[in-house]
N, C-alpha and C positions, 0 to 999 in steps of 0.2 A: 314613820315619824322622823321630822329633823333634827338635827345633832345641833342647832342653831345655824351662823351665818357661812357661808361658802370662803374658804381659806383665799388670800389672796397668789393669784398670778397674773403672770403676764399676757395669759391667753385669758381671763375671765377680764382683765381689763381693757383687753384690747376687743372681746365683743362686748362690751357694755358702750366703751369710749364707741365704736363704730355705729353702735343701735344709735347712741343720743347725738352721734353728727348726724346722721341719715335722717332722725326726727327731724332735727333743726334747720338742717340744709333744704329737704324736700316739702315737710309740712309748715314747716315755720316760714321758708322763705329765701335763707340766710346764703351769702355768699359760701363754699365749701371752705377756707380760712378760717371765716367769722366761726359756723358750727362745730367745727372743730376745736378749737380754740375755746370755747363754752362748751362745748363736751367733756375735754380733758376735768376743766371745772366740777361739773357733773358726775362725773366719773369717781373724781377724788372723794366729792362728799356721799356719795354712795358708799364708799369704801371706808370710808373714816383717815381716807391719806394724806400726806400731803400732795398738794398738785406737782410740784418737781417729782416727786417721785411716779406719782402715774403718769406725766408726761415723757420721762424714760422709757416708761415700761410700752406706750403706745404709740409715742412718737422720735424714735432714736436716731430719727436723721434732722430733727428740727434744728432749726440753729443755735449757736452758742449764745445764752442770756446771759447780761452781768445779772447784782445784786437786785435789781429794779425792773427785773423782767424785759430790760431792751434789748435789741439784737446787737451781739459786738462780734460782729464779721460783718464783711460788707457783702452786698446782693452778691445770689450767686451768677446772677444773668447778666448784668451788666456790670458788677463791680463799687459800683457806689456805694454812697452812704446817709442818705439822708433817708430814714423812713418815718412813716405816720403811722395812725392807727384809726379805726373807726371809732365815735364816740359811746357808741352803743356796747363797745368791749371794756372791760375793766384793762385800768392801766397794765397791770402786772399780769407777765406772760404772753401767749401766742398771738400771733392778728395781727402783726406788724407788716405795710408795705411797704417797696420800694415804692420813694417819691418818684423818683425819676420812670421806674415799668411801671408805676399802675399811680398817674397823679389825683392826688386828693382832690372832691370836690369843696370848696374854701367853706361849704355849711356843715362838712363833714366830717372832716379830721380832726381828732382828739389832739393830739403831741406831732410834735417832729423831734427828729432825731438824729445826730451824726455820730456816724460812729469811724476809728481808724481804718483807712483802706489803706495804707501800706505806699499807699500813690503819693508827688508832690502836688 
């Protein structure tokens, strides 16, 4: 018999968050970004968390978000800073690209977005 729900950690979130990218990504279709990025989502409300915190606990190299979910560091590939997001991702949180590596299709991007690069 069960004791009720499964205590949280960072290994039960981090197979859960895996299982629902690998649904997304593979049967859904989804760029591995996108899925991910809607896994974390998934993840949380399975858990009853908030999403910063399971995306801590699953994803500890993501980039630094301000208040609004947008990336405030610049790419790590080229350094810029202008990124977008697909419009099929909710605003706040993961799924942000660099405009410049990976340019928006103009029917597709949700937001742009600059953020400080340190550069003049």
């Amino acid at each position: 018999m069960s004791e009720g729900p499964e205590p949280f950690t960072d290994d039960l979130a981090r197979d859960l968050f895996e299982e629902r990218a690998a649904i997304r990504e593979h049967d859904g279709g989804l760029a591995r970004a996108e899925a991910e990025a809607l896994a974390v989502e998934d993840t949380a409300r399975a858990l009853s968390l908030p999403v910063a915190e399971v995306r801590r606990a699953v994803m500890p190299e993501a980039p630094a978000l301000d208040s609004e979910g947008l990336p405030f560091q610049p790419c790590t590939r080229c350094g810029g800073g202008d990124f977008w997001k697909p419009m099929r991702l909710p605003f706040e949180g993961e799924g942000w690209r660099c405009a410049t590596c990976h340019p928006p299709n103009p029917d597709e991007w949700r937001h742009a977005v600059s953020v400080p690069t340190g550069r003049p």
